[in-house]
DOROBA-971038 format. One record per residue (C-alpha): y, x, z; residue number from 1; chain. Coordinates in nm, 4 decimals. Each point is the difference from the previous one (the first is absolute). Layout:
BEGIN
LUMLUM      north       east         up     k   c
LUMLUM          Y          X          Z   NUM   A
...
***
This chain:
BEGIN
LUMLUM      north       east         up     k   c
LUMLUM     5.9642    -3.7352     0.5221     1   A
LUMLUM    -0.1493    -0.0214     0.3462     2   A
LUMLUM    -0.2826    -0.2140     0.1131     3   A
LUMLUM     0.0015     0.0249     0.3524     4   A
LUMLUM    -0.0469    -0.3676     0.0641     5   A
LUMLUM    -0.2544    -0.0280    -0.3010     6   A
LUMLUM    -0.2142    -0.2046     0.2326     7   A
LUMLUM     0.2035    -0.2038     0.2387     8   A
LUMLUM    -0.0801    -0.3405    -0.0145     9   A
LUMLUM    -0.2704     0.0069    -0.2311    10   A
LUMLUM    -0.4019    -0.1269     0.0586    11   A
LUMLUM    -0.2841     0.2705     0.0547    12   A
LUMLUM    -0.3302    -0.0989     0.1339    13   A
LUMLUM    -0.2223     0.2716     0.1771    14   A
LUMLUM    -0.4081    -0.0664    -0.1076    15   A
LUMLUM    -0.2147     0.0647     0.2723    16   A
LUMLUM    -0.2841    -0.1459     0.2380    17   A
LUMLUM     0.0372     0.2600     0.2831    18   A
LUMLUM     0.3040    -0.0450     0.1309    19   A
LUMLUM     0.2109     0.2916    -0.1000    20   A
LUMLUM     0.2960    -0.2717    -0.0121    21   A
LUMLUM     0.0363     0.1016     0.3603    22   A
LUMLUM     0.1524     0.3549    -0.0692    23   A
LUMLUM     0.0994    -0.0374    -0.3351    24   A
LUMLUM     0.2427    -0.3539    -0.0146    25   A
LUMLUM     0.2287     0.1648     0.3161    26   A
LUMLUM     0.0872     0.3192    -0.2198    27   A
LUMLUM     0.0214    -0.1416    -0.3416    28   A
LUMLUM     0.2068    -0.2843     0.1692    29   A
LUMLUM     0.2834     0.2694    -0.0165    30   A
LUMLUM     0.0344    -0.0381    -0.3820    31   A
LUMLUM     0.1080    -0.3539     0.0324    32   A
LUMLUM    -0.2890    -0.1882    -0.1874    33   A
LUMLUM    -0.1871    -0.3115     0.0829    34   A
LUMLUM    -0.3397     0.1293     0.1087    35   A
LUMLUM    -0.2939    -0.2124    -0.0974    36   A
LUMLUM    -0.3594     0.0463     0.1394    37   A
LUMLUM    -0.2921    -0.0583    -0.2726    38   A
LUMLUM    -0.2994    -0.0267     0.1703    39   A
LUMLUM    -0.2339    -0.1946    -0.1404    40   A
LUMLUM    -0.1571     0.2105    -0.2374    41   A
LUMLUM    -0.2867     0.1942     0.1184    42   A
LUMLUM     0.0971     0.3674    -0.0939    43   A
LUMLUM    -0.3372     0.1407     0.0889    44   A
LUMLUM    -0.0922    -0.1119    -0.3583    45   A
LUMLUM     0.2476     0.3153    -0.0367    46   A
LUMLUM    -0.2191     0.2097     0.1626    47   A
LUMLUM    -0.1014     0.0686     0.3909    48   A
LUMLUM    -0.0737     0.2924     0.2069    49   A
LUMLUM    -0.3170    -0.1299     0.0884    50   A
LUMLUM    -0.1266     0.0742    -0.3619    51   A
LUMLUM    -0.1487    -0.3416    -0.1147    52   A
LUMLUM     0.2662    -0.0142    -0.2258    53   A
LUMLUM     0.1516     0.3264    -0.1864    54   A
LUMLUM     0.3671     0.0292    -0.0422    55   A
LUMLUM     0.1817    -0.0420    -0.3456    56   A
LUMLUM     0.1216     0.3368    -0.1261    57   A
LUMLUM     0.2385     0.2131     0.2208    58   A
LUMLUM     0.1672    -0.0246     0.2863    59   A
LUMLUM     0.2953    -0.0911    -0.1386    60   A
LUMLUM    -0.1828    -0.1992    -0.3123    61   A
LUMLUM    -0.1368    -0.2716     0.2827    62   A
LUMLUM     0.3405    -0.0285     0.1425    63   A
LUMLUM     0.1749    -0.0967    -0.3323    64   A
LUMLUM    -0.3158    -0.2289    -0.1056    65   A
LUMLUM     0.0442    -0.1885     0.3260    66   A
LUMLUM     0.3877    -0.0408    -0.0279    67   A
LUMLUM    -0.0421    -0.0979    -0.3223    68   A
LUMLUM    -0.2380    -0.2586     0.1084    69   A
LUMLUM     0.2253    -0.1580     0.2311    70   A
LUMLUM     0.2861     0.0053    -0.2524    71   A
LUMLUM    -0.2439    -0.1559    -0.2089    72   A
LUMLUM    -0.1261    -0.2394     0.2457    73   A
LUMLUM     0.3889    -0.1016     0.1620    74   A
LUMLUM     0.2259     0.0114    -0.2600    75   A
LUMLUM     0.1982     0.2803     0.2045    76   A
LUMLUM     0.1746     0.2996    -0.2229    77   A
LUMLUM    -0.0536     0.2180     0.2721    78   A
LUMLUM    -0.3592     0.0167     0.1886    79   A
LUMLUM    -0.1239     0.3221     0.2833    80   A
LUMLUM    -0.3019     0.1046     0.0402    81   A
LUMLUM    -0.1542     0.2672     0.2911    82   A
LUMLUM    -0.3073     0.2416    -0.1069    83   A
LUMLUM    -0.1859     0.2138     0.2489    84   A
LUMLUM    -0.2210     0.2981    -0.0516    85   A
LUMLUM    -0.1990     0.2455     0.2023    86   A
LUMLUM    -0.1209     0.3495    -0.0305    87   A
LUMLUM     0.1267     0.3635     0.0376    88   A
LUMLUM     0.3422     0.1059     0.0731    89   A
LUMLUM     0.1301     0.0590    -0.3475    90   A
LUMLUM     0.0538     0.3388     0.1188    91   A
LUMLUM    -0.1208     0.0472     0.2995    92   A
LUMLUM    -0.3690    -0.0286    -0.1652    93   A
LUMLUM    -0.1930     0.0126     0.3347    94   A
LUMLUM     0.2037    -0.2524     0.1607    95   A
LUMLUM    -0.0519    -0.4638    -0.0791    96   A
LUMLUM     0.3133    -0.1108    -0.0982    97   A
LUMLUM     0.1194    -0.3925    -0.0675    98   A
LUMLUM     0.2032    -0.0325    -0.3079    99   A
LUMLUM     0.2396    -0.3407     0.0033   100   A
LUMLUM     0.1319    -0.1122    -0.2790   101   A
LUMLUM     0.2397    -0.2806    -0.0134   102   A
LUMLUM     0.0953    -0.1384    -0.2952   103   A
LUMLUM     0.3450    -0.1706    -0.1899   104   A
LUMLUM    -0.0307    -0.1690    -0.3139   105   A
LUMLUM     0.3233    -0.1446    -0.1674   106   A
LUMLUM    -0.1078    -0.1778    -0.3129   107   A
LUMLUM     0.3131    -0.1269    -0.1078   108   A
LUMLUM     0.1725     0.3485     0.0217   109   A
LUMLUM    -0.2821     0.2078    -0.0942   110   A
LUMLUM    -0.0328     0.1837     0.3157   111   A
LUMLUM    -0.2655     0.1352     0.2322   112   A
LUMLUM     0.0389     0.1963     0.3107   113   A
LUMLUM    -0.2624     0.1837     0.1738   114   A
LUMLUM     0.0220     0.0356     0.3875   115   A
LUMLUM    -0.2326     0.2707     0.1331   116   A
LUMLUM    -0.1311     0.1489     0.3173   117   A
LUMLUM    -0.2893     0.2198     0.1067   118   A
LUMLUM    -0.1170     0.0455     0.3394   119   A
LUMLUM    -0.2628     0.2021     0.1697   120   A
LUMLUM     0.0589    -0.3051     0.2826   121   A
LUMLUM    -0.3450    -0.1794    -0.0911   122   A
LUMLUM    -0.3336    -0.1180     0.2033   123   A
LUMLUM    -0.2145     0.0357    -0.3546   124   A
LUMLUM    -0.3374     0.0413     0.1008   125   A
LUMLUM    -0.3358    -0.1215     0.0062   126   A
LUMLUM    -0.3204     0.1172     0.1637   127   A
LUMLUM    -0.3999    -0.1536    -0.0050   128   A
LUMLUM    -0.0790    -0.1135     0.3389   129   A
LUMLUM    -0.3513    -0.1000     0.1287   130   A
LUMLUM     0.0907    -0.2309     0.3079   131   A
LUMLUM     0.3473    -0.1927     0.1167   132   A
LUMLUM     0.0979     0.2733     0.1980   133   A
LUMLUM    -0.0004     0.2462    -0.2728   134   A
LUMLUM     0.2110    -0.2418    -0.1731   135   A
LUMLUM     0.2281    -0.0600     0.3039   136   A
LUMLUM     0.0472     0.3663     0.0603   137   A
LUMLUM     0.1024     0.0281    -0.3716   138   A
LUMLUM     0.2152    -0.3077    -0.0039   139   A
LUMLUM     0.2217     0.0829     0.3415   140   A
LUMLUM     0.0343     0.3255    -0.1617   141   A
LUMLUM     0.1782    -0.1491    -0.3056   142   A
LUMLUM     0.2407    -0.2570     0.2059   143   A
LUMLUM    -0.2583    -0.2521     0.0690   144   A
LUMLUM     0.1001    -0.3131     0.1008   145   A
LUMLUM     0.3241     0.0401    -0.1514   146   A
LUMLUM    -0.1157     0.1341    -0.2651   147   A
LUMLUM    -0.2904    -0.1944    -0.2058   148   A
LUMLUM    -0.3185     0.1304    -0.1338   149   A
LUMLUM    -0.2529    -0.0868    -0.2763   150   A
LUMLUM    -0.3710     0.0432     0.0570   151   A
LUMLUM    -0.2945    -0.0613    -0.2901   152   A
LUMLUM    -0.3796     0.1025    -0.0068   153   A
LUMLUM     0.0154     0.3804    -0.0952   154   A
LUMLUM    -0.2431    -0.0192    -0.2577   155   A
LUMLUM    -0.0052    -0.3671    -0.1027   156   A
LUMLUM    -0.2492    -0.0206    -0.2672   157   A
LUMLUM    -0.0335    -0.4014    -0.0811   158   A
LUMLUM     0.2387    -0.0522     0.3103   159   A
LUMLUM     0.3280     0.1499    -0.2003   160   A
LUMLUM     0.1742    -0.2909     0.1074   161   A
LUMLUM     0.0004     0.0663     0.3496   162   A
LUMLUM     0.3309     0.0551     0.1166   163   A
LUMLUM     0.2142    -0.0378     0.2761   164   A
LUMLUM     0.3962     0.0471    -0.0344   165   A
LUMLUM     0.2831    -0.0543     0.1978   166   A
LUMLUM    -0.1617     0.0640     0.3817   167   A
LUMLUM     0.2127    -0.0037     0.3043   168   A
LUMLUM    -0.2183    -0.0456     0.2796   169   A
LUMLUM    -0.2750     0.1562     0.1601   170   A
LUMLUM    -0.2398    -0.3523    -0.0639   171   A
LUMLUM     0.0633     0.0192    -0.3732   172   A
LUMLUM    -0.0791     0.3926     0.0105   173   A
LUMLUM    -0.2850    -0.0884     0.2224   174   A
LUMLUM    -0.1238    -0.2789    -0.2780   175   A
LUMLUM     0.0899     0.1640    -0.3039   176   A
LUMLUM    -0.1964     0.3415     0.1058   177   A
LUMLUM    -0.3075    -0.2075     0.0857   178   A
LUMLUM    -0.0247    -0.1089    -0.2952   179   A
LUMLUM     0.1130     0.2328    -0.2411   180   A
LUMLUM    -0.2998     0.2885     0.1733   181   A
LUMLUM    -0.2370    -0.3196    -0.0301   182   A
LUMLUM     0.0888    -0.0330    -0.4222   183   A
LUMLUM    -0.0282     0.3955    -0.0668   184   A
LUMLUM    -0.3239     0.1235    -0.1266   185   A
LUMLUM     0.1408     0.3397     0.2359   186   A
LUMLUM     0.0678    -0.1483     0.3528   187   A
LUMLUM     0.3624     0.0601    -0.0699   188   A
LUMLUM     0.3138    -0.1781     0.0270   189   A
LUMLUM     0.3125     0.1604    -0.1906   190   A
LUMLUM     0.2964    -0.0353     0.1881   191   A
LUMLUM     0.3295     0.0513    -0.1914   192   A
LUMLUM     0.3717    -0.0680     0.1263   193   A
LUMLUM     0.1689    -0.3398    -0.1651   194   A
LUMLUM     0.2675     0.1636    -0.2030   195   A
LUMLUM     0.1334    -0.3501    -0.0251   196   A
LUMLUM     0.3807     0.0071     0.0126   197   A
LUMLUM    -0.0612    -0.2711     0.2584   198   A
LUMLUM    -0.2507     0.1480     0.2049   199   A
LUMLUM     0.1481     0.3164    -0.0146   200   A
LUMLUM     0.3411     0.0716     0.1561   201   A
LUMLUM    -0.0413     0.3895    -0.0621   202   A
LUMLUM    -0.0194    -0.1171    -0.3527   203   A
LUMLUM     0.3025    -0.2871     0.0560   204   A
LUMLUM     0.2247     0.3414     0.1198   205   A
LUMLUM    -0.0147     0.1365    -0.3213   206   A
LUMLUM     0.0610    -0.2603    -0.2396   207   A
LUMLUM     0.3221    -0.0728     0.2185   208   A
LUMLUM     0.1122     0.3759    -0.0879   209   A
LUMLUM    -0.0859    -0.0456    -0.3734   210   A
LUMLUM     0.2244    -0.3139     0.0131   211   A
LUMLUM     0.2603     0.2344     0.1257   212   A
LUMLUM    -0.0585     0.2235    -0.2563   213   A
LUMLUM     0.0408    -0.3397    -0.2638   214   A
LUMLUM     0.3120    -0.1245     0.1589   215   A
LUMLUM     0.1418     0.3969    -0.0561   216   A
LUMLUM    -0.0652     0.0133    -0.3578   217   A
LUMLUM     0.1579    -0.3932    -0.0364   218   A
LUMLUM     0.3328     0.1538     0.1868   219   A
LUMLUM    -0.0307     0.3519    -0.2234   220   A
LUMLUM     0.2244    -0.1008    -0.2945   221   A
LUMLUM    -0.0077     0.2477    -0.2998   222   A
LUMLUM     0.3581     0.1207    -0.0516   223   A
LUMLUM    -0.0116     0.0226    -0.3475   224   A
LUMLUM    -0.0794    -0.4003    -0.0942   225   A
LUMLUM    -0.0011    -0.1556     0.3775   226   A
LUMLUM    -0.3331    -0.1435     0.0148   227   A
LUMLUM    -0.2490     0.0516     0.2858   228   A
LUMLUM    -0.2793     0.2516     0.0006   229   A
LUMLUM     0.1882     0.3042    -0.0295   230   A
LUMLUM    -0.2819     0.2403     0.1682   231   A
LUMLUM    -0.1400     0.3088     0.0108   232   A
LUMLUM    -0.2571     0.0799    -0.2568   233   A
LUMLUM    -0.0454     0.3592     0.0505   234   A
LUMLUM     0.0181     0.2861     0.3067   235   A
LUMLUM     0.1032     0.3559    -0.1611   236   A
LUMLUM    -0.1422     0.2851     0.2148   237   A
LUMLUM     0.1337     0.3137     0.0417   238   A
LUMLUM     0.2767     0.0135     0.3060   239   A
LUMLUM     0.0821     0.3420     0.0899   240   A
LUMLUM    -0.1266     0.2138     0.2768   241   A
LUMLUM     0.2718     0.0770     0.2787   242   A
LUMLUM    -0.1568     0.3751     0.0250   243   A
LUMLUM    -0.0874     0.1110    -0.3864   244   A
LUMLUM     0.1462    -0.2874    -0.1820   245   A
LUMLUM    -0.2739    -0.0529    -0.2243   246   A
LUMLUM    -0.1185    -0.3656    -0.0674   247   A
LUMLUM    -0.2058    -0.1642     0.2192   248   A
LUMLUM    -0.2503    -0.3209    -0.0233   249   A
LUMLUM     0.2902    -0.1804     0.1780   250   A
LUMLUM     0.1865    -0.2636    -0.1702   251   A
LUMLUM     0.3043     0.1078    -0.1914   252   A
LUMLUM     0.1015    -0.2877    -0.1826   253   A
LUMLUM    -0.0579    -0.3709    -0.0644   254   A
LUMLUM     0.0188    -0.1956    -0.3745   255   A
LUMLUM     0.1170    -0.3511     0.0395   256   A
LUMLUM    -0.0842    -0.2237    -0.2963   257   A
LUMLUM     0.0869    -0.3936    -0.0591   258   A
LUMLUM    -0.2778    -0.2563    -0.0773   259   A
LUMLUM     0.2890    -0.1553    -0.2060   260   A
LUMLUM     0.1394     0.2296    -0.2664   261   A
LUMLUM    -0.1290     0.3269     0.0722   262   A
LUMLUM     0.2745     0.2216     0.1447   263   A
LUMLUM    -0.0921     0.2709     0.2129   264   A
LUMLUM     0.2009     0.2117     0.2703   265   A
LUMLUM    -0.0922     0.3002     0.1530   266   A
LUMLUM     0.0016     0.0236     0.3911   267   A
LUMLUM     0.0391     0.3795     0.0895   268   A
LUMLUM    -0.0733     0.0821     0.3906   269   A
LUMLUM    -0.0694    -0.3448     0.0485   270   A
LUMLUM    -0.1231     0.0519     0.3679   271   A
LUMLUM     0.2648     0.1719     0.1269   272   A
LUMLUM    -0.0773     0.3620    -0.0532   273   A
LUMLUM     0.1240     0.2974    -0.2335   274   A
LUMLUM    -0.3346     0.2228     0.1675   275   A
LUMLUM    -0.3385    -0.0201     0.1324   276   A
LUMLUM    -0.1613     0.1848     0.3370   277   A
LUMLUM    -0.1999     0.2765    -0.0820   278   A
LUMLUM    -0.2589    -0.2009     0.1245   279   A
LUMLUM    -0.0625    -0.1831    -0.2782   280   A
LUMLUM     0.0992     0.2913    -0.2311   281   A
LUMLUM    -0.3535     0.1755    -0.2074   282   A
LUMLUM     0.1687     0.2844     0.0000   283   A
LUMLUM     0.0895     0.0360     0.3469   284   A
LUMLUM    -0.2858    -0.1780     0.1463   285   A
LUMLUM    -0.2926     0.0605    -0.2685   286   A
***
């Protein structure tokens, strides 16, 4: 049985506060449901980069507890939900990555699909400034205007709830440094970027590619029972060396495995190629 059109005409409603509707309605659009917009509860509760609140579990564990909350809160069998995180390149250690995560839950069906993307494509930064033009020398760096910033005292002491998000202009950098340095028992202001999906069209890019990656696994059907979600669950190293034909770190193969009952294919050469350049070979090129 196929179940290519699992989702046409049916309701799912998108919880968010920061926009993200913008890039994710126009691609999920494709799958033929009725996109609904929940946006009236405040997700921060769920968590915010600015650290006054903590996130709930995981990356992927505060992306099914706010889908489920919307499900909850609408009545909807089918709810999505975006998560964002920052830090290192998964493996490119030295390097800040932006990890998207855009989430499908199907209650009714029991089905959830994970769209991913990482990019090294992000402004995340902060810096302690002593005077506005620190800050605005920081903040054109990072995309300022378009871009927004956050400033607070840098050592707050009784002021912790000093804290300016969301700033666009150079009058509510101007305003928001001033008083920030005047709250910190330092003299400092900590500027950070606004990793705000809304103040943060860097940020805005790469959700839009982890919807892509959603709407892929919704169109990957497993051939075994039809349902969506047929994806790849693990890369098999080894392809062979064009010179000495001994395995390299290269990718040889790819396991597909269904969400739905568990059948798994193997992918061999799934790139294209029987051998790898010596360039990439240990052997070869120790």
């Amino acid at each position: 049985m196929k179940h290519a059109d699992l989702f046409r005409n049916r309701s799912a409603v998108l919880i968010t506060k920061h926009q993200k509707e913008s890039v994710i309605f126009p691609i999920l659009a494709q799958t033929g449901m009725n996109l609904k917009l929940l946006d009236t509860i405040d997700t921060d509760t769920f968590g915010t980069f600015t650290r006054e609140i903590d996130r709930i579990g995981t990356q992927v564990e505060a992306a099914r507890f706010k889908a489920l909350k919307a499900i909850e809160e609408t009545g909807e069998s089918i709810a999505i939900a975006s998560e964002g995180s920052f830090g290192p390149h998964p493996t490119l250690f030295f390097i800040p990555a932006n990890i998207e995560l855009v989430l499908l839950i199907d209650q009714l069906n029991d089905i959830e699909l994970s769209g991913w993307e990482i990019s090294t494509d992000t402004n995340h930064s902060h810096s302690e400034v002593t005077s506005f033009k620190e800050a605005e020398e920081f903040a054109e760096k990072y995309g300022f205007p378009s871009h927004g910033m956050v400033v607070r005292p840098n050592t707050a002491g009784n002021n912790s709830q000093v804290l300016f998000k969301g700033i666009v202009s150079k009058k509510m950098l101007n305003e928001a440094v001033k008083k920030s340095i005047a709250a910190a028992q330092d003299g400092k202001a900590l500027i950070e970027t606004d990793m705000r999906a809304m103040y943060n069209p860097q940020r805005m890019k790469v959700i839009e590619k982890a919807t892509h990656n959603l709407l892929n696994k919704i169109n990957s059907l497993c051939p075994e029972c039809g349902w969506p979600g047929f994806e790849i669950v693990e890369w098999i190293k080894g392809l062979p060396c064009q010179n000495c034909s001994l395995p390299t770190k290269q990718t040889l193969k790819h396991i597909y495995q269904c969400k739905k009952c568990k059948y798994k294919n193997e992918i061999q050469y799934p790139n294209g190629e029987t051998f790898c350049e010596p360039t990439f070979c240990d052997f070869c090129n120790p």
